[in-house]
Structure formats: structure tokens, C-alpha cells
N, C-alpha and C positions, 0 to 999 in steps of 0.2 A: 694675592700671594699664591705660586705654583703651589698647593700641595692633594693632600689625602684624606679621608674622613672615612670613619665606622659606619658600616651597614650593618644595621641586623634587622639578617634577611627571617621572616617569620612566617615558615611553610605552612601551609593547611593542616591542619589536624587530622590524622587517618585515621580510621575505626580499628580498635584488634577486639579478638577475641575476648577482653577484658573491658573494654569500653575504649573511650578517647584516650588519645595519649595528649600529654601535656604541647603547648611548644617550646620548641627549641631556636633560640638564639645562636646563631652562625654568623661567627664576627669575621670581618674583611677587613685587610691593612686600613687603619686610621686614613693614612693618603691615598684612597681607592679615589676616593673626591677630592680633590686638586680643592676646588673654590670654597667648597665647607668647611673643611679643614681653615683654610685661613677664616672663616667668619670664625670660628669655634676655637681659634689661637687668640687672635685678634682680640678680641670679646673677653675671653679667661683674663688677656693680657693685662688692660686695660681697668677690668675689672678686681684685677687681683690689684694693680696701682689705687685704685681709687677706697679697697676697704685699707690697706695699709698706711693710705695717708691718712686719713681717716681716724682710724683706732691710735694714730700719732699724735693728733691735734686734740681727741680727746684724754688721750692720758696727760696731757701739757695743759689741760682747762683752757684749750682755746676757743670751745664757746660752738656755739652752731653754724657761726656765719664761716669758719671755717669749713664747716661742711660744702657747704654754699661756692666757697673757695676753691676747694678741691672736685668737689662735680664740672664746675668751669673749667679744672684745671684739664680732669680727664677727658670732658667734649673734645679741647682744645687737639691734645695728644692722640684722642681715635682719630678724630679730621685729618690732624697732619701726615699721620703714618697712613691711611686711607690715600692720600694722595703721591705718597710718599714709594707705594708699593707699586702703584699703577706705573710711574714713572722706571722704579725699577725694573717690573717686568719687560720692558722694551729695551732698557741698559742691559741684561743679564746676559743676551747675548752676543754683545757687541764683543770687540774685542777687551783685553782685563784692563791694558792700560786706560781705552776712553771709559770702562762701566766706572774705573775706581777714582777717577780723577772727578765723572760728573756728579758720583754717589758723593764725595767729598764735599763740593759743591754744595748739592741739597741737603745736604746735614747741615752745612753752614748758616744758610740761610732759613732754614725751617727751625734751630736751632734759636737764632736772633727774632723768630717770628713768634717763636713759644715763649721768649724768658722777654717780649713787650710784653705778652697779654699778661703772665702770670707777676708778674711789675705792676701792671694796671691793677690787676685783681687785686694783690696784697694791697693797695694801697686804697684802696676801694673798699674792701670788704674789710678788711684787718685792722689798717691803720689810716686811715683816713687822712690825706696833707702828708703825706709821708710819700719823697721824691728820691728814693735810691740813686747814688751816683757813684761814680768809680766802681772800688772794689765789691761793694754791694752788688753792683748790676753785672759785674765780670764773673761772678761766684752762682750767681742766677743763672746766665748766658751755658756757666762749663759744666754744670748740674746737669740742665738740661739737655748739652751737646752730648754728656754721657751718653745719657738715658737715649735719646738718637741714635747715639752710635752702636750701643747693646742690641736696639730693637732690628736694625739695618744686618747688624750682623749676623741675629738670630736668621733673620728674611734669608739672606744669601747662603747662608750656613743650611738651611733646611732647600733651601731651590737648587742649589750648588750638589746635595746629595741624590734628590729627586732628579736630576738631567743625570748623574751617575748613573743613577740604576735604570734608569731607561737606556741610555747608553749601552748597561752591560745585559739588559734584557732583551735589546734591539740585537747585538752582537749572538748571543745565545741561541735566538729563534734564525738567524741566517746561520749556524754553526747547525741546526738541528735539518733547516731546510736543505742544505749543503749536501749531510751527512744521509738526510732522505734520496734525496736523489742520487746519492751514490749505490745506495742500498737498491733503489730502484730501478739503476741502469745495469748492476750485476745478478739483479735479479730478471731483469729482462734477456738477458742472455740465455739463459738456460730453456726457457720455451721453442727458440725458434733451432737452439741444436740439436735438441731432442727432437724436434720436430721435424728436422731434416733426413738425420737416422733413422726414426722411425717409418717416412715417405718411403724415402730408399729402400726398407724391405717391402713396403707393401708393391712396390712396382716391380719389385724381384720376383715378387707370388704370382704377380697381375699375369709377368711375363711366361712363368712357367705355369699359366692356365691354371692355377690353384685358386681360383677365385673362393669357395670355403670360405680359407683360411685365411684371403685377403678381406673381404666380408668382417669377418672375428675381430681382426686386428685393428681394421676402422672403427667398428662399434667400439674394441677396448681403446682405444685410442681417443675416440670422442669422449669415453667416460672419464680419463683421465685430463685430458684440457679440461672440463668442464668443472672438475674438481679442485683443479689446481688455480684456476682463472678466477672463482671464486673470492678467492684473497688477494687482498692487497698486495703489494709489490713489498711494499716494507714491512707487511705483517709477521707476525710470529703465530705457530700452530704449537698443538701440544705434540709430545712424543708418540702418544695415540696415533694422531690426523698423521704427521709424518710416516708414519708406518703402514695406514693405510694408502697412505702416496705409493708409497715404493713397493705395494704389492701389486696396484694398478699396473705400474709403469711395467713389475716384472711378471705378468701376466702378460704385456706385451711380446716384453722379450723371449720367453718361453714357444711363443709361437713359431720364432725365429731357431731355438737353439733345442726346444723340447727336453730331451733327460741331460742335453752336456748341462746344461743349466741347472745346477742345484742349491738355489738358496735355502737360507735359514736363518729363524729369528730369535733371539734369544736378549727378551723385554722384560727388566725388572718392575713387576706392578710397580715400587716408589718411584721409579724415573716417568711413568705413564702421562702425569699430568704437568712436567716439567715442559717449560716455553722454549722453543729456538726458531731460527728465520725458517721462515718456508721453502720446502726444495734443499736445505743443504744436506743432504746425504747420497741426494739421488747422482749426483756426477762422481760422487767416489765408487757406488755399484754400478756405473756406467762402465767408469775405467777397469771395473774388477770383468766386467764382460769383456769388455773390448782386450783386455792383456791378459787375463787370465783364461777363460771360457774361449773366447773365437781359437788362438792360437793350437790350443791343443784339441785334438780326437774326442779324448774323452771326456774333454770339458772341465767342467772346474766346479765344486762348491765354494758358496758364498755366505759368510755368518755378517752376521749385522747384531749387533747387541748394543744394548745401551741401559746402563744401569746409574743408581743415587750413590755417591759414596761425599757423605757428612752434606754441605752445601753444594757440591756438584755436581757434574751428572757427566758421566763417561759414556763416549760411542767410541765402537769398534767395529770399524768393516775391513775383515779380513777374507782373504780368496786362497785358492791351493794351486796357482798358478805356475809358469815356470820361474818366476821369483829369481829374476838376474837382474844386475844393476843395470843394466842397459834398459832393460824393458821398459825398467822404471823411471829412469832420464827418460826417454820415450813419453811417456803417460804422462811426467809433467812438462815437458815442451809440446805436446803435440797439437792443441788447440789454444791454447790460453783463456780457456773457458774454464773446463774443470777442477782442476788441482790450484789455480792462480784464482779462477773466482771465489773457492771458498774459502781460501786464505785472505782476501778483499772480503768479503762480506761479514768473517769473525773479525775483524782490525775491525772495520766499520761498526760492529755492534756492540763490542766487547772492549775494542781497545788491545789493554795488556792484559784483560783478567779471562783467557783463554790461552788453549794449548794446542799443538797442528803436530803431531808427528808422524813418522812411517817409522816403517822396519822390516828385516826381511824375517818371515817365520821361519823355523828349526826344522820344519819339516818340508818347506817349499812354500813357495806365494809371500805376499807381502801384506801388512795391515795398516790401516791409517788408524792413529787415534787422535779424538777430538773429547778436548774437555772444556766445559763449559760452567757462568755458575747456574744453579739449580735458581731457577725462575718461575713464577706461578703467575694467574690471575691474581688481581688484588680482590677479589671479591673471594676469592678459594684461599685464602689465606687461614691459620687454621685462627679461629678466634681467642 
């Protein structure tokens, strides 16, 4: 029989400060073991039949040999359903019309093969010359066709839900794989664009013989691949690690724009150790350079803040740009990398329980906010 059985699994014992600690018992679904589980069904089963007839014949004063009777009875009933199950396991995935039509079958006939023996036995052990016929042997026969048909149905009723949840555990892990690779292919985007911009200045430097600062910009450049490369594709960093991304990146760009370039960070400690995908803020201060900062003279400041409010966690990257709606159609058509991949990447991680908006500020520039929910290590959880 397909099923499941209890481990408990029983760690080594670790020394503390106190002495040993005790062990600990760590229970796993019953159906972790498919085969045990049915010896350990099986068994109860069978064994549960045999005290119940049992404590029957003695409350009836039927004497010992019905014991005798009923031990036969239950050999007989392990056997059958032992064979019974083997068979099924090979019907189970046939199609429903042939399983149910063959299972029928073998109920029938294992059925008429338990109410001979148990015929022979009563008449053996019980009553001795004593030939049941007709309705005696018909009343024998649908007893036991029950009890067949309960045990059969338990079988398939318990293997029927185990192909379910494998089913819907098979589906889950291609829905997670899926959703990795989605994560993985928007998260791949963002290295080789930035890494494009970035080339492009340093060949600008190259050109106007500023080697310095073309020098600087490689070093900060490798430090920030190297940083970023680090993590997985689908990983999550804390608000910390993001932050230290996008000083990397804007230590870059500094090089590039020097004083128009004025960021600023404005990091609430309780958002510090809160989880989000890695890389998503750095293409909204991309676009805040690219529409805000190159366009004008005198350049632009750039706030980044992100703070906790109840279970979430608010970012805001705001710039004091020229903040027209055009600019800003502009910044989200202009690559399909930026403003599109991090909208793709919160649907992918989040689903509905995230927030994507812009707007234009009162005083010029534009802000994007992103809210998220507030997400920790499971191990920083507070206890």
C-alpha cells in the first residue's frame, strides 16, 4: 500500500553551558514512508479485527477454540489483503473504469475465498459436522464481502489522496521553479545595463585622456560587480546590503556628474534589517540620474529613504528634477529594463501584497514609491 510513516528523527545531544540537553523528537508526516506506513495500517488493522473478535467470543462463552478460530480467521484476511494491495497498486493507475471494474472482481472472488475458509473453520473448530448451505453461506460470503470492500476502500481512499498531494506538490515546485526563473531573468537584466552605462563613461574618460579617473571608476566598478555577483539571482538582501549597493553604484556615478549629483539617504534603523530582492532600487536612482541630474546644469538631488510603518516597509526615491510628464513617459518607455523590470520583479515576489506608484513633487521632480511587506530572516525573528 502507497503511503507514509513517522520518523523520529533523534539528533545528537549537544553540550551547553548547563550540561547535556535532553533529546528531542522531530516528527515527519506519518506518510513520509510510503511502505511502512502500510505495514503499520495493515498490522493495527488486522490486529484491531482479531482482539474485537476475540473479546466477542469470549463474552458469548465461546470457549478457546474460538480463539483458535478467529487467529485463522485473521491469518486468512492479512494474506488476502497482502495480495490484494499488490494487485491494486498496479490497477491504481489505470484508467477508473478498468481499476474499478477489476477491483470489483477481486473483492468477489477473495470475498468467496475467505467465507470457504472461514465455513471450514466454524465447522472445524466450532461445530464440528456442521455443513452451512443456502442462506447460512450467503450471510458468511456478504460479511465478508463487506469487510473487503471497507478495507479496499480505505486502500484507495488513502493512495487516491497521496497521488493528490504529490500532484499538488509536483505543480507547487514547477510554479516556484517557474517563478525562480522569472525572478532570475529580470534580475539578470539589470547587470549588463548598468554595465553598459557604466563602460560608456569610462571610454569617455579613456577618450579625453583622464585616465585618473578612468582608473577610479574601474576599481569602483569592479567593487561593485563583485558585490552584487555575490548573490543569487533570486536572493533577497536586507535594506542595510541594498544601501550599501547604491552607494557603490553612486560613487560611480559621481565620478561622472561630481557636485550636479547630490544624493541622500534617509534610513529608518527599524526598516535596516527588513528583506527585499536584490538590485531593486538601483534602476529608479538610475532613472533619477538619467531624467533628473544629466538634463539640467545644475543637476539634481536625490533622496532614497525607506522606513517600517506597522508590517511594512516604505521606499521612496525622490529627485528635484524637471518633473514634466513627458520626461516621465520617457523614463518609463525608454528601455523596458527599469521602471517595467521592477514592476515584474514585485508581481513576481509579492504578488498583490505590494505597491508601485509615482508622482509628481510640489516643488519639481518626481518620486516613486514602493511598499512592500516588512520581511525578516527566520532566524532574526524576535523570539
Amino acid at each position: 500500500m502507497s503511503t507514509n510513516a513517522i520518523h523520529a528523527a533523534q539528533p545528537a545531544p549537544r553540550p551547553s553551558a548547563g550540561g547535556w540537553k535532553p533529546f528531542r523528537l522531530r516528527q515527519q508526516p506519518f506518510f513520509e514512508d510510503k511502505n511502512r506506513a502500510f505495514w503499520i495500517l495493515q498490522s493495527a488493522g488486522w490486529a484491531g479485527y482479531f482482539i474485537l473478535r476475540t473479546l466477542s467470543g469470549i463474552a458469548n462463552a465461546m470457549g478457546w477454540s474460538y480463539v483458535l478460530h478467529t487467529a485463522l480467521l485473521t491469518a486468512t484476511g492479512y494474506s488476502i489483503t497482502l495480495l490484494m494491495g499488490a494487485i491494486y497498486r498496479r490497477l491504481i493507475r489505470m484508467r477508473p473504469i478498468l481499476t474499478w471494474a477489476i477491483s470489483i472482481v477481486i473483492v468477489v472472488i477473495a470475498a468467496a475465498i475467505f467465507s470457504a475458509i472461514e465455513t471450514w473453520s466454524h465447522a472445524t473448530f466450532l461445530r464440528p459436522g456442521l455443513r452451512p448451505e443456502g442462506i447460512q453461506f450467503l450471510g458468511s460470503i456478504l460479511l465478508t464481502f463487506s469487510l473487503l470492500v471497507a478495507w479496499s476502500a480505505l486502500y484507495y481512499s488513502i493512495n487516491y489522496y497521496l497521488l493528490l498531494e504529490e500532484s499538488s506538490d509536483r505543480l507547487l515546485r514547477l510554479e516556484h521553479q517557474a517563478s525562480a526563473a522569472q525572478l532570475a531573468m529580470l534580475r539578470y537584466q539589470l547587470n549588463p545595463h548598468f554595465l553598459f552605462n557604466t563602460l560608456n563613461s569610462i571610454s569617455t574618460l579613456v577618450l579625453l585622456k583622464q585616465t585618473d579617473q578612468a582608473n577610479a571608476m574601474l576599481s569602483r566598478l569592479s567593487s561593485f560587480l563583485r558585490y552584487t555577483l555575490i548573490n543569487e539571482p533570486t536572493a533577497q538582501v536586507t535594506v542595510a546590503q541594498e544601501v550599501e549597493t547604491l552607494k557603490l553604484y553612486l560613487e560611480i556615478e559621481k565620478m561622472r556628474f561630481e557636485e550636479r549629483l547630490r544624493p541622500r539617504f534617509e534610513i529608518d534603523p527599524a526598516a535596516s534589517r527588513a528583506r527585499l530582492p536584490s538590485l531593486l532600487l538601483q534602476p529608479l536612482v538610475e532613472n533619477a540620474i538619467k531624467y533628473a541630474v544629466t538634463p539640467q546644469e545644475e543637476g539634481a538631488d536625490i533622496e532614497i529613504a525607506a522606513r517600517r510603518v506597522g508590517d511594512r516597509v516604505l521606499f521612496t526615491v525622490a529627485d528635484t528634477g524637471p518633473g514634466s510628464e513627458d520626461v516621465w513617459v520617457k523614463a518609463q518607455q525608454s528601455t523596458g529594463v527599469g521602471l517595467a523590470n521592477i514592476r515584474d520583479r514585485l508581481s513576481q515576489a509579492y504578488g498583490a501584497e505590494h505597491r508601485f506608484e509615482t508622482e509628481s513633487n510640489k516643488e519639481g521632480g518626481f518620486s516613486v514609491t514602493i511598499e512592500i511587506p516588512y520581511q525578516v530572516e527566520a532566524a532574526e525573528e524576535p523570539k
